[in-house]
C-alpha positions in Angstrom: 66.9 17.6 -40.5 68.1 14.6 -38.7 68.1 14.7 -35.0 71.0 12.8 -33.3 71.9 11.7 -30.1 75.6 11.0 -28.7 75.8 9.1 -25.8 79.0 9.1 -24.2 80.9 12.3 -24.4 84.1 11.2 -24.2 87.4 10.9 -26.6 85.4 9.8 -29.6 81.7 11.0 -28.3 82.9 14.7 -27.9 83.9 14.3 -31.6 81.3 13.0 -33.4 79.0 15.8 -31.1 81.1 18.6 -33.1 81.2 16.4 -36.1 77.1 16.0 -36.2 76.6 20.0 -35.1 78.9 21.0 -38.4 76.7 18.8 -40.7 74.7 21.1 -42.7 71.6 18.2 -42.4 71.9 17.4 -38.7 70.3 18.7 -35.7 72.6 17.7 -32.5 69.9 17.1 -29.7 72.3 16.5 -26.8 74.8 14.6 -25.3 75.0 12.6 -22.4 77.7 12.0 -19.7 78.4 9.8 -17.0 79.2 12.0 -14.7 80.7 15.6 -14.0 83.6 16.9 -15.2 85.7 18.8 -17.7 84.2 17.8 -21.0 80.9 18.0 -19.2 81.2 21.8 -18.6 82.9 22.1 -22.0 79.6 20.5 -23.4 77.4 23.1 -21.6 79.7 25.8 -22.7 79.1 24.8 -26.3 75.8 24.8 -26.0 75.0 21.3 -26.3 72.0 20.1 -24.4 73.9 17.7 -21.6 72.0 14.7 -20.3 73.0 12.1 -17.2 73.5 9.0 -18.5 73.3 7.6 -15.1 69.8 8.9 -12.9 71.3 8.4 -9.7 74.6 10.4 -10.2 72.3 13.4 -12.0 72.7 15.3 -8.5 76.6 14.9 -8.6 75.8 17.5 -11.9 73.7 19.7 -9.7 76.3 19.8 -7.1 79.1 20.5 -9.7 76.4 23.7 -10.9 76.6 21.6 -14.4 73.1 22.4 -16.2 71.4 19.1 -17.3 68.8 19.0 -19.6 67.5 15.6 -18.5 68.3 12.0 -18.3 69.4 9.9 -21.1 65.8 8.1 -21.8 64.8 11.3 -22.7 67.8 11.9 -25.3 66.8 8.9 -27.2 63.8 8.9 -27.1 64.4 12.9 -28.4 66.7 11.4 -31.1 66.1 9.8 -34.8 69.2 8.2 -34.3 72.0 7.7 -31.3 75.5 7.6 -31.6 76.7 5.3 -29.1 80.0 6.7 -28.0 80.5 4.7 -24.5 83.5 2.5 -24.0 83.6 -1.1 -24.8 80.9 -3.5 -23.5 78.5 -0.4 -22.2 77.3 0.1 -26.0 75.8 -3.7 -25.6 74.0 -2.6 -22.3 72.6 0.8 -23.9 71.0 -1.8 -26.4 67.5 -2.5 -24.8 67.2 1.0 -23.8 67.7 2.1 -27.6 65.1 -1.1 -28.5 62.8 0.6 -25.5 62.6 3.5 -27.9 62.2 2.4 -31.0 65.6 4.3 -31.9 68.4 3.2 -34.1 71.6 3.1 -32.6 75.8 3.0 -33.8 78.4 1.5 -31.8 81.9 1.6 -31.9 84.5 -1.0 -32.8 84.9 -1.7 -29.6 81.3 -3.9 -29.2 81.2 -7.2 -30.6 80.1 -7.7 -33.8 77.7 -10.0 -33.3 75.3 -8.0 -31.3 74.7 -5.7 -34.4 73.1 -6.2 -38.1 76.0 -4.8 -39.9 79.5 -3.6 -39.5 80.3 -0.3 -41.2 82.9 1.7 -43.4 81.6 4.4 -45.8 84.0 3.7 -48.4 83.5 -0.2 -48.5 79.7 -0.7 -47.5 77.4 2.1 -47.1 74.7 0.6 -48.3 74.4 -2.2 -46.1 73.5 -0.6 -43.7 69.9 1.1 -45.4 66.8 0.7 -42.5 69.4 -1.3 -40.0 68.4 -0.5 -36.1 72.0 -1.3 -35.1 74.8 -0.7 -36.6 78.7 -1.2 -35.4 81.2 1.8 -36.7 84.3 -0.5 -37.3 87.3 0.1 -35.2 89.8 2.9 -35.7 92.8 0.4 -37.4 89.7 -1.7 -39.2 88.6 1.6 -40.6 92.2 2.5 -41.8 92.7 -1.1 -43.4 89.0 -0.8 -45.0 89.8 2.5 -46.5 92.9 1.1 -48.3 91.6 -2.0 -49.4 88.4 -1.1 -51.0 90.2 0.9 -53.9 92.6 -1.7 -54.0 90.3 -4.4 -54.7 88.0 -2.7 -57.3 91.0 -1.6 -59.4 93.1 -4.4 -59.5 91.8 -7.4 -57.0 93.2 -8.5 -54.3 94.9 -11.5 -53.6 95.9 -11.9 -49.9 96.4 -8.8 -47.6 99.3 -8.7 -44.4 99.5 -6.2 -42.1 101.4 -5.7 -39.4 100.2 -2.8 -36.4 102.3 -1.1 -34.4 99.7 0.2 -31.8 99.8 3.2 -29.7 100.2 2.3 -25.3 97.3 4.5 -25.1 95.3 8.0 -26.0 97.4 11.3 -24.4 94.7 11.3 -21.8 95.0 8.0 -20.9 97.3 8.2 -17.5 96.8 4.7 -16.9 97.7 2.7 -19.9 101.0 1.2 -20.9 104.0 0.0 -21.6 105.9 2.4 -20.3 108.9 1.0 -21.2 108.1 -2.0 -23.1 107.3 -3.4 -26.8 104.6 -6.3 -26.7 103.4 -8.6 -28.9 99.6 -7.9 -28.5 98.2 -10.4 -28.7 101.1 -13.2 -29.3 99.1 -15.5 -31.0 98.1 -14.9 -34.2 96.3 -13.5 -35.9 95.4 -10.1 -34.3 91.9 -9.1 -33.9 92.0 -6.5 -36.7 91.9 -9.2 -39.4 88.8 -11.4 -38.7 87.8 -7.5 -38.2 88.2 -6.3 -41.3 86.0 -9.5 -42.5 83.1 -8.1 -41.1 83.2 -5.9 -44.2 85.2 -7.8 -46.4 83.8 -11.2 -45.8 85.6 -12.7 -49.0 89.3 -11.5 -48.2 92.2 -13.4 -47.3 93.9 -11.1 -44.3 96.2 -11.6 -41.7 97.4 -9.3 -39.0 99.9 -8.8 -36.4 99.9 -6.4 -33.2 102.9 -4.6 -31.4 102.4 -2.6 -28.6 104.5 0.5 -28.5 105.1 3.6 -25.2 103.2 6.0 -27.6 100.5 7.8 -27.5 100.0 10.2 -31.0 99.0 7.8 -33.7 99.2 3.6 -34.4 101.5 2.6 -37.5 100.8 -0.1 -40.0 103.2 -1.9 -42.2 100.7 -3.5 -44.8 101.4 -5.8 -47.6 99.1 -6.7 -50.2 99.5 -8.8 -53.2 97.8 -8.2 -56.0 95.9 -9.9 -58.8 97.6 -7.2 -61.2 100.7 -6.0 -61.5 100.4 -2.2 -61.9 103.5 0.2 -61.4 104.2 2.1 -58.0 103.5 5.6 -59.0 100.0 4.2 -60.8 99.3 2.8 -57.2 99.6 6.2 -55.8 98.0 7.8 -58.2 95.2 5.2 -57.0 95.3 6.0 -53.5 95.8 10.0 -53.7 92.5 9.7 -55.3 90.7 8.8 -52.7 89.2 11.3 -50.1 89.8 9.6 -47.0 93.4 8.7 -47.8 96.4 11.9 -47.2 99.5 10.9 -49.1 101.7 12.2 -47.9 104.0 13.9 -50.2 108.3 13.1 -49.7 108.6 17.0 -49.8 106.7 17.7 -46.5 109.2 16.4 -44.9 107.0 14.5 -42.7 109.0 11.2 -41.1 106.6 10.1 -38.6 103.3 10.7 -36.0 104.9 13.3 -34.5 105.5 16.1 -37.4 101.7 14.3 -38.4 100.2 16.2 -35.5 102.6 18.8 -35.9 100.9 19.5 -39.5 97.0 19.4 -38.4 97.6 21.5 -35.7 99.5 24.2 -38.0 96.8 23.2 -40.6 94.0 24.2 -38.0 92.5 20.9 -37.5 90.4 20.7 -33.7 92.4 19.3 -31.5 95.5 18.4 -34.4 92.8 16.1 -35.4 93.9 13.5 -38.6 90.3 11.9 -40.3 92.3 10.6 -42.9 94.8 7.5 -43.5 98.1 9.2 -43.4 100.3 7.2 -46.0 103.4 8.0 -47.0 103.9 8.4 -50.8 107.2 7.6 -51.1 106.5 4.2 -49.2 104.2 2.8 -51.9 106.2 0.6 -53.3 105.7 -2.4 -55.9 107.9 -6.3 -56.3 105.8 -8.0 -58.9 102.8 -8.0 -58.1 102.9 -7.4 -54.0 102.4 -4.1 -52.6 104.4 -2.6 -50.0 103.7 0.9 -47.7 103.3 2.4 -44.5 99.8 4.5 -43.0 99.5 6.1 -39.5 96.3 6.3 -38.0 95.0 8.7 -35.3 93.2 6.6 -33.1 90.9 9.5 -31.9 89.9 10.7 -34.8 89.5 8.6 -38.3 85.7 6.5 -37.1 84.3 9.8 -36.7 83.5 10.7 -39.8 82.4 7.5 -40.4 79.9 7.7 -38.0 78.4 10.7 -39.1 78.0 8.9 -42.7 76.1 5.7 -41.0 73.7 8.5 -39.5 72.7 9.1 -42.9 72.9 4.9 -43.9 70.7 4.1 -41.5 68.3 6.6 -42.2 68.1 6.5 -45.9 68.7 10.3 -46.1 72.0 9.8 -49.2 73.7 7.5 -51.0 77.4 6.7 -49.8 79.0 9.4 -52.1 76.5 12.3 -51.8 77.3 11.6 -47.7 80.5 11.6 -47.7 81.2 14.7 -49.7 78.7 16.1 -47.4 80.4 15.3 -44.0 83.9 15.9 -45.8 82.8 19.6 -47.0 80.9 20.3 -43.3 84.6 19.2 -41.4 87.1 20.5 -44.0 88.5 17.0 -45.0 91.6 17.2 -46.7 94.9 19.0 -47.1 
């Protein structure tokens, strides 16, 4: 059994902690939280060992009768490996405490990616990521565009990729994001982050990307164009992309039209949370002119690296190969419909 640590028990680091407690090969040894509050006594509740991630606010948990097991030195040093589930820039400050232990650590897409010895996707480059000590879970939209290109590009080649994202304001809980009432380039100049992105795992690939910021919260869109070194038919392209585990077409007689009636269907499904792991693409939208491919994929910004961060546990500690993990972690969640 592998024993893991999530520090940060937030949006992403509450999900990967019920992620890594389903795995079938995983041990969850605790979490650890800034401070108290309700995901802290929802932790407790669950059962999971809580930690203060800060020693000087560990009496604010006292005070708030929040059982801690300890401080967060003692979570790594407890731990085989750490998720790193804090918001961007903190993962980059956890990094000498990690090194202090001798523990391997994952970050999220929100930590640069220099500070790390790979970049990760499960579908694209598993293996990379064999004996690393640090290693960066890509970005929610850099994990959606990784999961489409890799098939694309072993079955036919790919010549140059577009994309343009229309990104959520913020998550639901996120009171204090915006627009409000506003559509933004973001960023105006060009290209978006997400392209040089994707490069950290596709070093070889000609990508550009554009960002829109849009007053919504459920999921981000992306309007992607790739052209080919092929010319294959549309419904062979779907055929393609149904195939993969990670990737939900969604089929024209669901009558699902956008984020929305997305959530609407995980919830109904059963998913925590309305939870979507998977690209959500719309079949109907695959579409083919010569040899340029055209379609639309929502991604739920809360919920498609985690997953993928249960499968770098593995990576990093040389306990599978990229297929027998993620058939694992998708058989211990109850990936797809």
């Amino acid at each position: 059994m592998l024993d893991v640590g999530v520090n940060g028990y937030g949006t992403i680091g509450k999900r990967v902690a019920d992620a890594v407690a389903a795995q079938p090969d995983m041990e969850l040894v605790g979490v650890a939280k800034t401070r108290p509050n309700f995901e802290a006594e929802r932790a407790v509740a669950k059962g999971y060992p809580l930690y203060a991630a800060i020693e000087e606010r560990a009496d604010q948990f006292v005070k708030a009768d929040i059982e801690l097991a300890g401080l967060v030195d003692e979570l790594v040093a407890e731990s085989d490996v750490v998720v790193d589930a804090t918001p961007s820039g903190i993962g980059a400050e956890n990094k000498a405490l990690y090194e202090d232990h001798d523990t391997p650590a994952l970050y999220q897409g929100g930590e640069d990616a220099e500070m790390v010895d790979v970049s990760f996707n499960a579908r694209a480059n598993f293996a990379d990521a064999s004996g690393a000590d640090h290693v960066r879970v890509v970005s929610c939209n850099t994990t959606g565009l990784s999961r489409l290109v890799a098939p694309l590009e072993e079955e036919y080649g790919i010549e140059k990729v577009r994309a343009t994202l229309v990104r959520r304001a913020g998550d639901p809980a996120q009171s204090g994001r915006g627009p409000v009432n506003d559509i933004l380039p973001n960023p105006i100049s060009l290209p978006s982050h997400h392209g040089p992105d994707v490069q950290t795992i596709f070093p070889e690939l000609a990508i550009d990307t554009l960002g829109l910021k849009v007053p919504a919260t459920l999921m981000h869109m992306h309007s992607v164009n790739v052209s080919l070194d092929a010319e294959p038919d549309a419904a062979e392209v779907r055929e393609l992309l149904d195939g993969e585990s990670r990737l939900f077409v969604v089929p024209e007689k669901f009558g699902i039209d956008g984020a929305g009636k997305l959530k609407e269907f995980a919830l109904d499904a059963g998913r925590p949370r309305g939870d979507l792991w998977e690209n959500c693409l719309w079949g109907e939208s695959v579409s083919m002119e010569g040899n340029d491919l055209y379609l639309f994929q929502a991604i739920h910004q809360e919920s498609d690296v985690v997953p993928e961060n249960v499968d770098a546990v593995r990576a990093v500690a040389g306990t599978a190969d990229a297929a027998e993990s993620v058939e694992t972690t998708n058989d211990a969640l109850g990936i797809g419909f």
